[in-house]
N, C-alpha and C positions, 0 to 999 in steps of 0.2 A: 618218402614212404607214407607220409601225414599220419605218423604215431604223435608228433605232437603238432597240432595245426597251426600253422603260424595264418592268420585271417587276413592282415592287412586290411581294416578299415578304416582307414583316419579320412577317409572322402567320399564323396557322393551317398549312396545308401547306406545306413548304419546296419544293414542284414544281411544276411546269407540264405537263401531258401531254396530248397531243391526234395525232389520227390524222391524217396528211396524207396526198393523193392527186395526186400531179403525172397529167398524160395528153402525152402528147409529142404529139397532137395540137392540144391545146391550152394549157391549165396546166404546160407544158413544165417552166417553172424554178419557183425559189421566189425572191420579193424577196432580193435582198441585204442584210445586216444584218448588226448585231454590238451585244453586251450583256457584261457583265460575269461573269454566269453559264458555268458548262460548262453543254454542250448534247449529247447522245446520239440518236444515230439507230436505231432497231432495225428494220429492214426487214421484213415481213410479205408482201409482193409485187412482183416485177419486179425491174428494177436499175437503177443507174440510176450518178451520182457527184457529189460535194462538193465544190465548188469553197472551200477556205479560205487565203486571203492568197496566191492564187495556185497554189498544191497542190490536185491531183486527187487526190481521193480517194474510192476504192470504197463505193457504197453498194448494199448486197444481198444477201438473204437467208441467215441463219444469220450475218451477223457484225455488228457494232457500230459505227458511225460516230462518233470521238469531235472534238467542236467543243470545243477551249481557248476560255477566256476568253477577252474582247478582242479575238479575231480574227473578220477579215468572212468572212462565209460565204451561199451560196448552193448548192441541191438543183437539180440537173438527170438530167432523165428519159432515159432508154438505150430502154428496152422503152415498149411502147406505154402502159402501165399502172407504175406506182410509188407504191407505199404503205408508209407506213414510220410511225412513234410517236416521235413528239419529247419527249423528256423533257429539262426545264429544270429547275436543282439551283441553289437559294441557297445564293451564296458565305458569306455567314453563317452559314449552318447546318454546312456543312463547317468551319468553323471550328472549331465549337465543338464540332468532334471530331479537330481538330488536323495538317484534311486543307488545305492553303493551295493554292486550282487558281490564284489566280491569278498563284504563283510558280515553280507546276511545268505540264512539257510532257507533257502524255501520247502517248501512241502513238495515231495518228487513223484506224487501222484496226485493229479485235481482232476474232478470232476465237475463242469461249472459251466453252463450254457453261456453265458457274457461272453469270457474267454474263447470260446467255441466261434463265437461269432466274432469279435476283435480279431482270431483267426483267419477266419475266413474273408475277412476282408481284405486282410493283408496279402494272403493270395490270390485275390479276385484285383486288385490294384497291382498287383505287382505282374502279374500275365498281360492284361488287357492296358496297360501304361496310358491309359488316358490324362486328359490333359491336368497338370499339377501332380503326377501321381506320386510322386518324389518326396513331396509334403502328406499328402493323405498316408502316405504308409510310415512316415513319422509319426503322426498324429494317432493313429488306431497301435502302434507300438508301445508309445507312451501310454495309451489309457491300458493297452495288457499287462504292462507291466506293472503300472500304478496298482491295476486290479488286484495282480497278485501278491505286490507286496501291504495292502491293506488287507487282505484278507488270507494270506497262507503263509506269513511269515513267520520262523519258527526260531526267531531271534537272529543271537549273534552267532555270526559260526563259527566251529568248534574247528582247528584243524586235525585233518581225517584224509588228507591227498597221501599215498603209500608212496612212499619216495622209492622202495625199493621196486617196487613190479617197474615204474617211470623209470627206472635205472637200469632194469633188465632189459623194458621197450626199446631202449635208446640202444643197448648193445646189442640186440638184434636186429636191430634196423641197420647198424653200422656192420654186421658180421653177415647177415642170413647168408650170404653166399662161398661162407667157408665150412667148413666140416667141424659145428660146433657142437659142443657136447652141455646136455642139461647142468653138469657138474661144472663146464666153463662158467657159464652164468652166474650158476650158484657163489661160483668163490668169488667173482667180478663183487655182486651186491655184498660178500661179506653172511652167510648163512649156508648151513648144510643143505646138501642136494633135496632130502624129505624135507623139511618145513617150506623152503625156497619151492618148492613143486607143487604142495597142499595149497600155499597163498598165492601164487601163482592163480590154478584154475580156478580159487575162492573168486578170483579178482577179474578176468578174461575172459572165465566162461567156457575154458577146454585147458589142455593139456600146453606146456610149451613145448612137446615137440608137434602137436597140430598145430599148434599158431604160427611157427618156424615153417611152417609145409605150408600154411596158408599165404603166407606171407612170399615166399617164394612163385607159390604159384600165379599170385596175383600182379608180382612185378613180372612174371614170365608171360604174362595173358598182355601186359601195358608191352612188351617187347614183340610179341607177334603182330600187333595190331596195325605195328609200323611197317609188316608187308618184310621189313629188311633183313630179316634174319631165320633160317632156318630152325626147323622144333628141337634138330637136337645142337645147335648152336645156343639155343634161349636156356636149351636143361643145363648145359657147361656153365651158360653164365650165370645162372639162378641159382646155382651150389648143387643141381645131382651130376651126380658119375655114371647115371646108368638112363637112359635115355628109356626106355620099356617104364621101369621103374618110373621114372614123371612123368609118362603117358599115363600111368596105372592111379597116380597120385591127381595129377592134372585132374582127372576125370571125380577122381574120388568128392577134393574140393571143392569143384567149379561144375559139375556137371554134365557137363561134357567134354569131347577128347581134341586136345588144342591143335588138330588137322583138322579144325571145323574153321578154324578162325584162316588158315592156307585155302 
C-alpha cells in the first residue's frame, strides 16, 4: 500500500525522483507515509501544504519542502492544480559524506535560489542521462545537501515520529478491506475513539474514515487498471457491500467514476 516505503537503494542511483500531480478536485492529497530517507519537494505548479507529524507546511513555487527522516507526511492540494518533484536521498549515501539526516532536523521550509538550482540540475541529469550522468547527479546531490545542512540546520533532532497514527497506518493497510470501525483502531493503538480521531486528522490531514475510503478506492482504481476484474468485483474486494455506494465514493475520491477506467 506504500503507507510505509520500503526504497531499496543500496545500488546504482542513491535517488528516487518523480513528478507528482495532486488536483483538489480529485487526487487532492497524497497517501500518508513515512521512510527513513529525507524527502524534498520542489514545486513547479500551484500551492498547496505538507502535513508532517502534525506541522503545516508550505508547499509552493520557488521554495523547498524539506520531509526529515522518519517522520509521517502527507501533500495536500490549496489550488486547483499542484505539481511538485519529489526527490528521495539514501540515508547511506549521505553518510558516506558525513551528512547523518537521521540525527539532525532541518528547516521544512527553504527558500534559497542555490538549492533551486542544485535542483534543477539534478532533474535536467537525470531525464536527459547524458554521458557520466550517474556521477553528476551524485555530485549536485552532495552539494544540495551539504547546502542545507550548513545553512538550515536546526540541530539535533528531537524525537517527534507519532508512533500511534504509524500504528493505526499499518492496521489499516493490513484491514481496509474488512468492515472496520474508527473504535477498532482506536482500541488496537491503545486510546479512546475522540482523542485517537482529533490526532489522527491533526496528523493525515482528513478524517480516518476518509482516509479508510481513500485508501480503498485507490487500491480498487490499481485493480481495474489490470483490465481483470469487474467494477463490482474490485467494490467486494476493496471492503464495500454495495456496489452503487463505491461508484458514489469512487467518484467522490478520485474524480471520476471507475467505468472510465472499463
Amino acid at each position: 500500500m506504500g503507507l510505509y516505503e520500503y526504497h531499496g537503494l543500496g545500488s546504482g542511483l542513491p535517488i528516487i525522483l518523480h513528478l507528482d500531480t495532486l488536483k483538489k478536485d480529485g487526487y487532492g492529497k497524497s497517501v500518508a507515509n513515512w521512510h527513513e530517507n529525507i524527502e524534498l519537494l520542489f514545486c513547479t505548479k500551484g500551492n498547496g501544504h505538507t502535513i508532517i507529524n502534525s506541522n503545516l507546511v508550505e508547499t509552493k513555487v520557488g521554495a523547498i519542502t524539506v520531509i526529515n527522516s522518519g517522520l509521517m507526511h502527507s501533500t495536500i492540494a490549496d489550488s486547483d492544480i499542484l505539481q511538485y518533484y519529489c526527490l528521495i536521498i539514501d540515508t547511506a549515501f549521505l553518510k558516506t559524506l558525513g551528512l547523518d539526516v537521521e540525527s539532525t532536523s532541518l528547516a521544512e521550509f527553504v527558500k534559497d535560489d542555490t538549492l533551486n538550482e542544485y535542483f534543477m540540475k539534478i532533474i535536467s541529469e537525470y531525464h536527459e542521462k547524458n554521458d557520466f550522468f550517474e556521477a553528476a547527479i551524485k555530485g549536485h546531490v552532495a552539494s544540495l545537501v551539504s547546502h542545507l545542512f550548513r545553512y538550515y540546520s536546526l540541530g539535533k533532532k528531537q524525537k517527534i515520529a507519532d508512533d500511534v497514527i504509524k500504528q493505526s497506518i499499518k492496521y489499516i493497510g493490513k484491514h481496509f478491506k474488512e468492515d472496520i470501525l474508527v473504535s477498532d483502531i482506536a482500541e488496537h493503538v491503545g486510546f479512546s475513539r475522540f482523542y485517537f480521531s482529533r490526532k489522527f486528522t491533526e496528523s493525515v490531514g482528513c478524517s480516518v474514515k476518509e482516509y479508510i475510503q481513500m485508501i480503498r478506492c485507490r487500491e480498487a482504481e490499481k485493480l481495474l487498471r489490470t483490465k481483470k476484474f469487474t467494477v463490482s468485483e474490485v467494490s467486494a474486494e476493496c471492503g464495500f457491500s454495495d456496489v452503487s455506494y463505491f461508484t458514489k465514493t469512487f467518484k467522490k475520491v478520485l474524480g471520476y467514476l471507475p467505468s472510465k477506467i472499463k
